[in-house]
Every structure is written in structure tokens, then in C-alpha cells.
C-alpha positions in Angstrom: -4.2 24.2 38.2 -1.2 24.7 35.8 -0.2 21.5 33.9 2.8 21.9 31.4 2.0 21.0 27.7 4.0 17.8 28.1 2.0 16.6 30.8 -1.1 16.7 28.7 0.9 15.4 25.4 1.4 12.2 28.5 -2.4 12.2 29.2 -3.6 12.3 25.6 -1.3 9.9 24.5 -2.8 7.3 28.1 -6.7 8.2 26.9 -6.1 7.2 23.4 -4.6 3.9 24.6 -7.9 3.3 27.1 -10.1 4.4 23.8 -8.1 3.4 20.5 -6.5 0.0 22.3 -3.1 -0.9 22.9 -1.0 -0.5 19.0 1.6 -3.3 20.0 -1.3 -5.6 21.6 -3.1 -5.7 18.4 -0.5 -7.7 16.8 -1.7 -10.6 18.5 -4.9 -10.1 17.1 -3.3 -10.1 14.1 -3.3 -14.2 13.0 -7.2 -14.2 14.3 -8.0 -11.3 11.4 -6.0 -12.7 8.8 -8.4 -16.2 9.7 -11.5 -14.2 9.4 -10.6 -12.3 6.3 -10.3 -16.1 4.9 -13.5 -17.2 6.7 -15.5 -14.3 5.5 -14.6 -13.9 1.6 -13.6 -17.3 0.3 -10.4 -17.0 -2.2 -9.1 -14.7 -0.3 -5.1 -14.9 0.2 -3.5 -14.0 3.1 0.5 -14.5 3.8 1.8 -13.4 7.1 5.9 -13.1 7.6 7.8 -13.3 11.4 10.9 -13.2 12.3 12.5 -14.2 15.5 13.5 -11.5 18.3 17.2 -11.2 19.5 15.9 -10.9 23.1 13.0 -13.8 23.7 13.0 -17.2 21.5 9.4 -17.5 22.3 7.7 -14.3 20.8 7.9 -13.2 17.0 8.6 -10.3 15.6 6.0 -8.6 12.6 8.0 -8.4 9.2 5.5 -8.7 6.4 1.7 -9.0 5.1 0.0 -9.5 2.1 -3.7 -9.8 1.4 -5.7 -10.1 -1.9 -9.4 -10.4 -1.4 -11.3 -13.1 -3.2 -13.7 -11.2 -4.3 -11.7 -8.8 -5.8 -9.0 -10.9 -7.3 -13.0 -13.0 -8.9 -13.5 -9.2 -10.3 -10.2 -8.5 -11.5 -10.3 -11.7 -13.4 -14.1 -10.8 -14.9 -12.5 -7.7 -15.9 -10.1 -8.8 -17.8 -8.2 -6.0 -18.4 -4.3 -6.5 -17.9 -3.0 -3.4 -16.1 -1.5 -2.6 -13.1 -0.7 0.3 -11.0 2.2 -0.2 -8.2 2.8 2.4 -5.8 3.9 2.6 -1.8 3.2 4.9 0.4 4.9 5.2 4.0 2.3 4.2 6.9 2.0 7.3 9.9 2.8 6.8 13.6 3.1 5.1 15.7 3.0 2.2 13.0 6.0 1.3 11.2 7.0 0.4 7.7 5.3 1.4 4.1 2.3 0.1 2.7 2.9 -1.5 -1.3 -0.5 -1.7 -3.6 -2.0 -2.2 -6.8 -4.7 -0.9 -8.6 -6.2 -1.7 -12.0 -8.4 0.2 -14.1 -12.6 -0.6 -14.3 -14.6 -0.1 -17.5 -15.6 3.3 -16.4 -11.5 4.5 -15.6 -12.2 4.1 -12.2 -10.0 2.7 -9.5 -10.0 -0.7 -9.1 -8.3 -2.0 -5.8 -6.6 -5.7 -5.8 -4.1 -5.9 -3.3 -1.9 -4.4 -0.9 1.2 -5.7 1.2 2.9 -4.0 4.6 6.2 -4.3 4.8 9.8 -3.0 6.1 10.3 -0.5 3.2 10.5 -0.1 -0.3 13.1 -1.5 -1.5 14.3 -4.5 -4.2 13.5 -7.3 -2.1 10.0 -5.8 -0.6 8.8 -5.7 -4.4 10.1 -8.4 -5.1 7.9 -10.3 -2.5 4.7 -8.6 -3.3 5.3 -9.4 -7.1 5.9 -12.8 -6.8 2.6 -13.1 -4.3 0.6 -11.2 -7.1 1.9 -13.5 -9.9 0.8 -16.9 -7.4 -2.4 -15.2 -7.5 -3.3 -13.8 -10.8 -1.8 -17.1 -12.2 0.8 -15.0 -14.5 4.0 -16.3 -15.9 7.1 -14.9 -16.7 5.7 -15.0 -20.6 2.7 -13.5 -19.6 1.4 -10.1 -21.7 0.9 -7.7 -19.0 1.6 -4.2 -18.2 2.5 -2.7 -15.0 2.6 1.8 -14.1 4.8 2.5 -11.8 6.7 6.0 -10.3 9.7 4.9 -11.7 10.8 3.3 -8.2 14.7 1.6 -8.9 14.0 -1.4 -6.7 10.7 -1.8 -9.1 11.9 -1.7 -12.0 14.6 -4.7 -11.4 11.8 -6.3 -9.8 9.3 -6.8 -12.5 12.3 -7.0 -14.7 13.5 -10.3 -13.4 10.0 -11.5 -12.5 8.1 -10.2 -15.3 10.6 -10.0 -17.9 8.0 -9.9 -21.2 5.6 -7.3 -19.9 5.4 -3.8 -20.9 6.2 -1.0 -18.0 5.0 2.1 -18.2 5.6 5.2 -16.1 3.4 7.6 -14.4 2.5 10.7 -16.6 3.2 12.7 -13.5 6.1 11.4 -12.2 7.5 12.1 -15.5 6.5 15.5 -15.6 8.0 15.8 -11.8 11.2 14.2 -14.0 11.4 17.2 -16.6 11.5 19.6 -14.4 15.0 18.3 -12.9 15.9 18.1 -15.9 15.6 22.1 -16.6 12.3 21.3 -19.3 10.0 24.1 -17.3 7.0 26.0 -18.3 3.5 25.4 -19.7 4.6 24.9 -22.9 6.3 21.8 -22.2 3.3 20.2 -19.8 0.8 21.1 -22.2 3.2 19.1 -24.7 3.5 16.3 -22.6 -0.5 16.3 -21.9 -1.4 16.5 -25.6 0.3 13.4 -26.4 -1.9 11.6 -24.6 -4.9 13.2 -25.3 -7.8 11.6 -28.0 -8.9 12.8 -31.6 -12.0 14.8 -31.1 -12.9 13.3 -34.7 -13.4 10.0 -33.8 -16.4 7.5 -34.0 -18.6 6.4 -31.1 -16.5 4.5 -28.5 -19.0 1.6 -28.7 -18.1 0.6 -32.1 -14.2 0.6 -31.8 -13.1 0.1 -28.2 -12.5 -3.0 -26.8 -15.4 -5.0 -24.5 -13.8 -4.0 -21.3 -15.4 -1.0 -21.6 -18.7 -2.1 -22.1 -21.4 -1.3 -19.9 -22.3 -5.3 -19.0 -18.4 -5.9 -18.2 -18.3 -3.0 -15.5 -21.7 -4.6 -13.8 -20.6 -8.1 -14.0 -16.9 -7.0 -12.6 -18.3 -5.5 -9.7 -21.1 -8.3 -9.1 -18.6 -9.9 -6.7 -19.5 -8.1 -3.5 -16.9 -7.9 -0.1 -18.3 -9.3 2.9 -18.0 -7.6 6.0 -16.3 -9.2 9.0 -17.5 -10.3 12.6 -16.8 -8.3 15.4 -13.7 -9.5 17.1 -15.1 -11.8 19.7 -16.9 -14.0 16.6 -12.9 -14.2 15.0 -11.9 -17.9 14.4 -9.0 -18.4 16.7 -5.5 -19.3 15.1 -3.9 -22.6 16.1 -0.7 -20.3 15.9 -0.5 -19.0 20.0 3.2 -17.4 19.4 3.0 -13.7 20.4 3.6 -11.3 17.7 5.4 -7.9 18.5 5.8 -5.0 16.4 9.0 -4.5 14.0 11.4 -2.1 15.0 11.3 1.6 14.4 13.5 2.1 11.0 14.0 6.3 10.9 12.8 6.7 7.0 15.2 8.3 4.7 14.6 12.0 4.2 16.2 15.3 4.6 18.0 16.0 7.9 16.4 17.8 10.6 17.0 21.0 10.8 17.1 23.3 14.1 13.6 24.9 13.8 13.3 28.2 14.6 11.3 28.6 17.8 8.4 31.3 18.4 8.5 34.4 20.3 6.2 32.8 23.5 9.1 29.4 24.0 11.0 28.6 26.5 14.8 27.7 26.3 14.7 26.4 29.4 11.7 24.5 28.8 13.6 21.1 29.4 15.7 20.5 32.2 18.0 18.0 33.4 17.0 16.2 29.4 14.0 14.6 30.9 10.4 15.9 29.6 
């Protein structure tokens, strides 16, 4: 039996859907998890954005999402150590949109997850929505002695600018690096420069008599004494009140480079596609 490689793209793509679920169906589940994230780790905060759709006055549309985990915000606070890492990162197919976080820094320089956002793209207003959720949750102010690291994102930096306009922003060592090149400053020489500025005395005492409690070994356990609880299976979700159908946002093409007419391999077809139907 011959079957073309589009047919079986077509019957991949129909057995994931029977296995994996329906992507734009689970947006309707969507309300129900938010509930049990809520349910299951008290202080969590969850915010959920629609928009109406052009075509039906009774459905929604998915803009935005933010959610901040009690016991991880309880943590953070424990902690007490006032940096912040803020980063996106674009979200693969057939979901749509970028995914916004930050991360602080544990008593051991580990990672230290807080929250996390999905939303159309990253852009002034996107940040400037996940910021101002942060600040409601972390109880800052605009006075407030803080510092954020970012990649050096122009819609973040006005952001925290006009939201956080007393804290200190730093930029990532890498991304700075990534900068210096562009800027014709290449070689070892200058990374190892760059590196050594950052880099400790070797002469220096024992850490516990001159760093600051948050690296203690007592502030690490008692940060991380505030433990996630797993959710229910889906059939054990609270059901929301809330009965409008969601759908999912619209397809925005990212920005990028252009596409560029691939060069095809010895074994294709030209005439692979006919009449432009697959």
C-alpha cells in the first residue's frame, strides 16, 4: 500500500488528537484548572484575561494568564532575598503566544521559580501587566528597594521604569557579552575580562562570618519548607460558575527573519503538489 508522506503527516496529526486531546477544547477546561490551582495551594493567585470574538458575542477569546503559587510566593517571602530574574520565551506549536517568568535566587544559588504569565507577546504592555501582577503580590511599591535582571528587553526596561522607578536593574552577564560582540569587542581576552569582574577574592574569610543570613543553611530549609500540592485529576476539578466558552487567540506569525526558499534534496519532487492542495 503506498501512502504519500502528507497522508501520514494527516494521520499523525488525527492520532495525537484521539491520544493528546483536542488543543482548542482544553481551553474550556481552562477556568476549572485555574479553580483547582486555588483549591489545592491556598494563596495562590490566578488572573485570567478574555476578549470578545468578532464572529460570536457568546464565546471568549484567550488573551492572558498569570499564576503565582502560594506556596512559592510563602517561600519567596521566607527567603527574603530581593532579586528578580525576568525573561520570555516563545511557547511551540500549535500553542500561541510567549510565556513571561521570574526567577529568584535560593541560599544555595539555585533557581528559585515564582511566577509565570502567557500572553500575546513581549512587548511594553505584556510586561507591564505581569509587573504590576507581581507588585499586587509581593506587596512592593513604587519606593520599594528591589532589583530586577533582565536581557535587556526595550519594552522591559520602560516597564519597570515607570512601575518600579527606585529599583536597581541589572543586565544579564551573557546578554552583555552577546552585546560586545556587535559591537566589534571580540576574543577571549575581552570575555575573560568581562568574567573576571565578577569573579570573588580567593583571599577572603569563611562565607559564614561575612555573608548575609540568606545564605545560611537554616534560611534555604525553612524557604523550601513550603511544599506544592499536587492537583486532582480533572474529573475531581471544582467547576467554575463562569460557563462562557473560551477559544484560543489567534495565530500572530512571530517576528523573525524571512523565509527563505530552502534548497530541496536530491530524492524531491517538484511536482510533489498539484492543483495547491496537499
Amino acid at each position: 500500500m503506498d501512502i504519500s508522506k502528507y497522508k501520514a503527516y494527516r494521520a499523525l496529526q488525527a492520532a495525537k488528537k484521539v491520544v493528546q486531546g483536542d488543543y482548542a477544547k482544553q481551553y474550556d477546561y481552562l477556568r476549572d484548572y485555574l479553580e483547582e490551582l486555588s483549591r489545592s495551594n491556598p494563596g495562590t493567585t490566578v488572573r485570567l484575561l478574555t476578549e470578545p470574538c468578532d464572529d460570536d458575542v457568546d464565546k471568549r477569546k484567550f488573551m492572558r494568564c498569570y499564576v503565582c503559587l502560594g506556596p512559592l510566593k510563602e517561600g519567596f517571602r521566607t527567603l527574603s532575598r530581593d532579586l528578580l530574574g525576568l525573561d520570555g520565551a516563545f511557547m511551540k506549536e500549535p500553542a500561541t503566544g510567549q510565556i513571561l517568568s521570574d526567577v529568584g535566587v535560593d541560599s544555595n544559588n539555585g533557581i528559585y521559580s515564582l511566577a509565570y504569565a502567557i500572553l500575546e507577546g513581549e512587548n511594553y504592555n505584556s510586561w507591564s501587566w505581569f509587573l504590576e501582577c507581581l507588585r499586587d503580590d509581593l506587596d512592593l511599591t513604587s519606593m520599594s528597594n528591589f532589583t530586577f535582571i533582565s536581557d535587556r528587553q526595550k519594552g522591559l526596561i520602560h516597564a519597570v521604569e515607570r512601575i518600579f522607578p527606585c529599583v536597581e536593574h541589572g543586565f544579564c552577564l551573557r546578554h552583555l557579552h552577546e552585546n560586545m560582540k556587535t559591537k566589534n569587542f571580540r576574543g577571549l581576552a575581552y570575555k575573560q575580562h568581562l568574567w573576571n569582574m565578577r569573579a570573588n577574592d580567593p583571599k577572603v574569610p569563611r562565607p559564614e562570618l561575612w555573608v548575609n543570613q540568606v545564605h545560611h543553611r537554616k534560611r534555604w530549609f525553612d524557604t523550601y519548607q513550603h511544599a506544592i500540592i499536587p492537583l486532582n485529576g480533572r474529573d475531581m476539578w471544582p467547576k467554575s460558575n463562569v460557563t462562557i466558552p473560551i477559544l484560543p487567540p489567534k495565530k500572530i506569525a512571530t517576528a523573525g527573519r524571512p523565509k527563505k526558499s530552502r534548497r530541496k534534496g536530491l530524492l524531491e519532487n517538484d511536482n510533489i503538489v498539484e492543483g495547491g492542495k496537499l
